[in-house]
SENUDREN-218920 format. One record per atom (N, C-alpha, C, O): x negated, y negated, z negated; residue in one letter. Coordinates in pm, whole numbers, padded with zeros to 5 digits, always signed. Each point is the difference from the previous one (the first is absolute). Layout:
// SENUDREN-218920
XYZA
...
***
This chain:
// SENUDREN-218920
+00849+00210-02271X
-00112+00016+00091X
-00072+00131-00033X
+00033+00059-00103X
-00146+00000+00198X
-00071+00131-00015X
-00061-00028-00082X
-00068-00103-00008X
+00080+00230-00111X
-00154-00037-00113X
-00130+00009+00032X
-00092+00009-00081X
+00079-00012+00238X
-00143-00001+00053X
-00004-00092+00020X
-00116-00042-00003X
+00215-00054+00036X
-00038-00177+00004X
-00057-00075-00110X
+00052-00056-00097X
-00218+00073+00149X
-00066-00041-00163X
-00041-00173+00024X
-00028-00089-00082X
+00043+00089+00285X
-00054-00162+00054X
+00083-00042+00104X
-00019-00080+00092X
+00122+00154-00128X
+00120-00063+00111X
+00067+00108+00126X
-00063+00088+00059X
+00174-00115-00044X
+00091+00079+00091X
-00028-00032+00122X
+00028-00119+00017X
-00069+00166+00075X
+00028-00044+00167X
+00045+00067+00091X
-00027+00120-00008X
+00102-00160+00116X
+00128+00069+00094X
-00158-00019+00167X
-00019-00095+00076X
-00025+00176-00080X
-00064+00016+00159X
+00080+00057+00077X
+00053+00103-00040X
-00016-00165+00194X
+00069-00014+00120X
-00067+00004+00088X
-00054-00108+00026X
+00023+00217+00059X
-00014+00036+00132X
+00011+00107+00074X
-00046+00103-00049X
+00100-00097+00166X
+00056+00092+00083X
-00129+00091+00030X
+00025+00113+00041X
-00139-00144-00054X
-00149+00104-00014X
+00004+00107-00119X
-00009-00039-00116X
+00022+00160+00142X
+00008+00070-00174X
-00207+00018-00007X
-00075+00070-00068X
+00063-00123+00125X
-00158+00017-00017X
-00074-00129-00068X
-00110-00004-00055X
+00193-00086+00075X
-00038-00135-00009X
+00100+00053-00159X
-00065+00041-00097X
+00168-00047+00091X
+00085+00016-00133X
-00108+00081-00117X
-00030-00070-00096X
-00016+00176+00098X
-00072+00100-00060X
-00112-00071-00034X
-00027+00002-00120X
-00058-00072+00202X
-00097-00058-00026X
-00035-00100-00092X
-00099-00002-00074X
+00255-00140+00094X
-00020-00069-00118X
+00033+00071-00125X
-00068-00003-00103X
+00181+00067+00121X
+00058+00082-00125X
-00102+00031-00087X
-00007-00058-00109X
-00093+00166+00152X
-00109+00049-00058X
-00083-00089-00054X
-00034+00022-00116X
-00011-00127+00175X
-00074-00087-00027X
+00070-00051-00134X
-00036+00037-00111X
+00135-00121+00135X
+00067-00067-00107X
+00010+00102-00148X
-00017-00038-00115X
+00052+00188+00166X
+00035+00051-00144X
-00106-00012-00064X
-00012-00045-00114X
-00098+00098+00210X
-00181+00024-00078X
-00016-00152-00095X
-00026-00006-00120X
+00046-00092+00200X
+00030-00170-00123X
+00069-00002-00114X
-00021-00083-00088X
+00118+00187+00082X
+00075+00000-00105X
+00131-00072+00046X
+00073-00031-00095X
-00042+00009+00178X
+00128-00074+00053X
+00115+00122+00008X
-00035+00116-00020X
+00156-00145+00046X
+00120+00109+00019X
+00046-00011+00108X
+00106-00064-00003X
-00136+00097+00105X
+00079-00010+00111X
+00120+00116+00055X
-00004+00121-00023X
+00124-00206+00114X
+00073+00105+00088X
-00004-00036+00087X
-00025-00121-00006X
+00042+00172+00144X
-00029-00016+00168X
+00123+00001+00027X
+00091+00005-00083X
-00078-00010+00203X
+00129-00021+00057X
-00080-00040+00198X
-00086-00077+00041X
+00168+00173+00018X
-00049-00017+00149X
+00113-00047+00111X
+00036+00038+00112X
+00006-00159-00218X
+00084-00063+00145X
+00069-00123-00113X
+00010+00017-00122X
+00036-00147+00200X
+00049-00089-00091X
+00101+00035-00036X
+00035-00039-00111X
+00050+00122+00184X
+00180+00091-00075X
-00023+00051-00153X
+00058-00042-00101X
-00173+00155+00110X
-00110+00028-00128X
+00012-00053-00132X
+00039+00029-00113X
-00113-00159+00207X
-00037-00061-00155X
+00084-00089-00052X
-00019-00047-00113X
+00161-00002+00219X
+00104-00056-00045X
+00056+00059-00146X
+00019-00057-00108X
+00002+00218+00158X
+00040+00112-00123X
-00055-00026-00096X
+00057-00038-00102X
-00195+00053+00114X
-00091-00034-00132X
+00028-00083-00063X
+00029+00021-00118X
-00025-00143+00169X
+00036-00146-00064X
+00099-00090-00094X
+00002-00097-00075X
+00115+00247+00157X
+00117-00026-00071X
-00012+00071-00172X
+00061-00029-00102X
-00144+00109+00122X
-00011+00082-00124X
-00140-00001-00103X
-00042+00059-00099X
+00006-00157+00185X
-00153-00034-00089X
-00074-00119-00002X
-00001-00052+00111X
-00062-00009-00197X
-00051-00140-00014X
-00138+00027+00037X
-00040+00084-00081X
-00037-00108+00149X
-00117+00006+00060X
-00088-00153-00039X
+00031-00117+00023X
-00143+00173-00084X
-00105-00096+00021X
-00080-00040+00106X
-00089-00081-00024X
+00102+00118+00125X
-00065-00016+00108X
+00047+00076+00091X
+00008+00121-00022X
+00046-00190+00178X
-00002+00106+00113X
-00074-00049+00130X
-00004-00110+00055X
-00075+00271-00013X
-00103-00075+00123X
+00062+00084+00135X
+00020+00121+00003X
+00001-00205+00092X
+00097+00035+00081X
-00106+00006+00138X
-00089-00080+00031X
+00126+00180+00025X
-00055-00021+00139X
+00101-00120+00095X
+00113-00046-00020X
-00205+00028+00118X
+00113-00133+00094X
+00042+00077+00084X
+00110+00022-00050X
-00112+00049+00158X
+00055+00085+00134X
+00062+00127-00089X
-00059+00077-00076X
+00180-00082+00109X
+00058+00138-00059X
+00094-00016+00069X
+00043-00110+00035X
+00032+00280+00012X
+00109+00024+00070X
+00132-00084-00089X
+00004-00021-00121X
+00107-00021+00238X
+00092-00068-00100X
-00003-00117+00010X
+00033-00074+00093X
-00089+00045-00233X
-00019-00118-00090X
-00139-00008-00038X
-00063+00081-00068X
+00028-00181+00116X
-00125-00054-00064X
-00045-00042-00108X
+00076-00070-00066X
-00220+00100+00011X
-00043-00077-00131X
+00074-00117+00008X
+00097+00011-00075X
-00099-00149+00147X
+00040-00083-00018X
+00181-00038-00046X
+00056-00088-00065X
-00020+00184+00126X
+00181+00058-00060X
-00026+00003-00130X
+00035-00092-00076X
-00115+00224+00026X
-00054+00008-00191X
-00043-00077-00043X
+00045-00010-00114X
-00128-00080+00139X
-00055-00121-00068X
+00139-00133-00026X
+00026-00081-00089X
+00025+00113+00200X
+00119-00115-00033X
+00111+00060-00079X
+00094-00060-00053X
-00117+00174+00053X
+00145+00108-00118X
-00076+00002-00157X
+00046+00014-00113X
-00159-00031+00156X
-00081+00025-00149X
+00029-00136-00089X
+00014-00009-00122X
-00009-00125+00253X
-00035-00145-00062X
+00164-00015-00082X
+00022-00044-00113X
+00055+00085+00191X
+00116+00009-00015X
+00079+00022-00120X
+00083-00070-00058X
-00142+00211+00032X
+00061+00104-00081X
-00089+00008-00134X
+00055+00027-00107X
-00220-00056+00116X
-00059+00000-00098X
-00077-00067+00011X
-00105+00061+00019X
+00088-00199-00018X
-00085-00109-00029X
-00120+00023-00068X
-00100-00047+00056X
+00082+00106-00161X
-00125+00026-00102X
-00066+00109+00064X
-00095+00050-00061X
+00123-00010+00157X
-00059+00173+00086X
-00146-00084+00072X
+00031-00071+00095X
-00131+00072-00117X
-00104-00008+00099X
-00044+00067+00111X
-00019+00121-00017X
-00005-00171+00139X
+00076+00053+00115X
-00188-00016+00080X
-00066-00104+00001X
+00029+00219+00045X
-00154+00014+00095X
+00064+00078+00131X
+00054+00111-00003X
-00069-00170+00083X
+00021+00032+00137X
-00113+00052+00081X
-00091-00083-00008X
+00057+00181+00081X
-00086+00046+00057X
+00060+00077+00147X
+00104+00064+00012X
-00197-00089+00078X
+00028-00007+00152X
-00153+00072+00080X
-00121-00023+00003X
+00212+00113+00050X
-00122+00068+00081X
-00036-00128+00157X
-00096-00001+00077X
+00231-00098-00081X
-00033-00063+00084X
-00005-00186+00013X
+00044-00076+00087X
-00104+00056-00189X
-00098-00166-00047X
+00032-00084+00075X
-00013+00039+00116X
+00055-00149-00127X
+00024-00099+00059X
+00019-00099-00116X
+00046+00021-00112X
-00107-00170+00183X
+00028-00140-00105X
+00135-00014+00052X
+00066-00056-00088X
+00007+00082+00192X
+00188-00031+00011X
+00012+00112-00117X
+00023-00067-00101X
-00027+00212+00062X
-00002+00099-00063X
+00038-00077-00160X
+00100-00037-00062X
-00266+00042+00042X
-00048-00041-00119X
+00126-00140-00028X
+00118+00020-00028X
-00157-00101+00039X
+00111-00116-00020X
+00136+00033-00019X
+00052-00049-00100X
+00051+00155+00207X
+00082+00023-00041X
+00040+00078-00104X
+00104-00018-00064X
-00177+00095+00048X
+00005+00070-00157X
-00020-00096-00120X
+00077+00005-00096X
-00200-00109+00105X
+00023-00066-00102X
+00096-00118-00045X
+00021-00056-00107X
+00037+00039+00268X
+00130-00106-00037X
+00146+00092-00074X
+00093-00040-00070X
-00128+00177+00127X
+00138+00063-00029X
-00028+00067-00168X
+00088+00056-00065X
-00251-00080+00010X
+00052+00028-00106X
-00146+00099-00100X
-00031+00028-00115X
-00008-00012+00226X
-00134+00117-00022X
-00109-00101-00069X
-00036-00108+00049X
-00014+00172-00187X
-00114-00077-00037X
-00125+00046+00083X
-00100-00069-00020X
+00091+00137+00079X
-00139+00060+00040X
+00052+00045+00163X
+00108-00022+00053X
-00206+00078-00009X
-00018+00059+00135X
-00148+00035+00019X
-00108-00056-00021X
+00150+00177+00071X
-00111+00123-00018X
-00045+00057+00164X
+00078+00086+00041X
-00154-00110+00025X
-00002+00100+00139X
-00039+00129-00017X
-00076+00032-00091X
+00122+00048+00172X
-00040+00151-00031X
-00126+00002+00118X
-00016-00113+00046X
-00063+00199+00005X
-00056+00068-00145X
-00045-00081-00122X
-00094-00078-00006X
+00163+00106-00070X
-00100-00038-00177X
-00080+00081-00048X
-00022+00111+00049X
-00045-00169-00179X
-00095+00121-00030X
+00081-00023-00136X
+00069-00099-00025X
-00090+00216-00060X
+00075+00042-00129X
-00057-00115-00111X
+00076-00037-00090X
-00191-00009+00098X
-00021-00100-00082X
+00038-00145+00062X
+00014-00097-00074X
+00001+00088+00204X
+00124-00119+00030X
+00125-00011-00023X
+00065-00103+00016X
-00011+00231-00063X
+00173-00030-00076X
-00022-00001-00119X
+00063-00088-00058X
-00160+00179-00038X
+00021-00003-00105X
-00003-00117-00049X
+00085-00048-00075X
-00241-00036+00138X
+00007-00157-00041X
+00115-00119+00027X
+00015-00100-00070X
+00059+00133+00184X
+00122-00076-00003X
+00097+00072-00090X
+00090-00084-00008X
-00069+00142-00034X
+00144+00053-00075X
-00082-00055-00161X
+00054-00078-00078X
-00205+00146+00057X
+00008-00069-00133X
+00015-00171-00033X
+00043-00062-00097X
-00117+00009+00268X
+00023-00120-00053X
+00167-00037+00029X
+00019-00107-00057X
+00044+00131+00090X
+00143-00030-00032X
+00063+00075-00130X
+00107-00056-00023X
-00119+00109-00024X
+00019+00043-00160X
-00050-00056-00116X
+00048-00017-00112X
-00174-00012+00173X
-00097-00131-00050X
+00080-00147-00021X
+00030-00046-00111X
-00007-00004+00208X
+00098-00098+00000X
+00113-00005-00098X
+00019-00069-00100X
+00059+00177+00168X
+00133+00020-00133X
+00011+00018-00124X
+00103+00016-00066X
-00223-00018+00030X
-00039+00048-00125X
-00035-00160-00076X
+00052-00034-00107X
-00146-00051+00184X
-00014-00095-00022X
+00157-00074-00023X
+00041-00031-00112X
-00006+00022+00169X
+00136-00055+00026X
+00122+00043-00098X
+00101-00067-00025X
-00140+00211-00028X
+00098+00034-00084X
+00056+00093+00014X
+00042+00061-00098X
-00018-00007+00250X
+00143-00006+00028X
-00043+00175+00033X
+00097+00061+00045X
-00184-00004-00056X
-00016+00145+00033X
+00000+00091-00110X
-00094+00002-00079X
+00184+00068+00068X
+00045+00115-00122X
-00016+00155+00041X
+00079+00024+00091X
-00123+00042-00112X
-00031+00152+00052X
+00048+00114-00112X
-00069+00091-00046X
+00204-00122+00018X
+00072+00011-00077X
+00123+00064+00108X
+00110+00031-00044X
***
């Protein structure tokens, strides 16, 4: 893992490079390690080559949808904590992300202290649990 991963690795997914840049920044300023990736083909690559503590996926993307990644993530890496965020909200939305796998769901716009508090409290969790290494 990056020796900047001092609170965990995370894979951010979305076809927005504005929306990408934004959490990025945010997250590094936390001390988190993140890599982006702007399409689910992307972060397939990534995945194959990296263990991620967390990936927050947009839902509408050309292609393949968050919900495609969330079910490749459940798949392929079970221990990956999975935040889904959608410029376009819905309880059909919301629900299907969390049946397919997403601990969280996020509507956009967010404000920077509404992700940070969901990502810490899901690191929070894993930590409790054991199971989060930033290693």
């Amino acid at each position: 893992m990056h020796d900047t991963a001092e609170r965990g690795l995370v894979l951010v997914v979305d076809d927005a490079p504005d929306t990408l840049e934004l959490i990025r920044r945010n997250l590094e300023l936390a001390r988190y390690a993140v890599l982006t990736a702007s399409s689910v083909n992307e972060a397939k690559g990534l995945l194959e080559r990296q263990k991620f503590d967390l990936c927050i996926t947009d839902y509408h993307m050309p292609f393949a949808s968050g919900i495609d990644l969330i079910r490749l993530v459940r798949k392929q890496h079970p221990d990956t904590a999975i935040i889904m965020i959608t410029g376009y909200a819905s309880v059909e939305g919301a629900v299907e992300a969390i049946k397919a796998g997403a601990e969280e769901y996020l509507s956009k716009p967010f404000t920077d202290d509404e992700l940070l508090t969901m990502v810490d409290r899901i690191f929070e969790k894993r930590r409790e649990r054991g199971d989060a290494t930033a290693s």
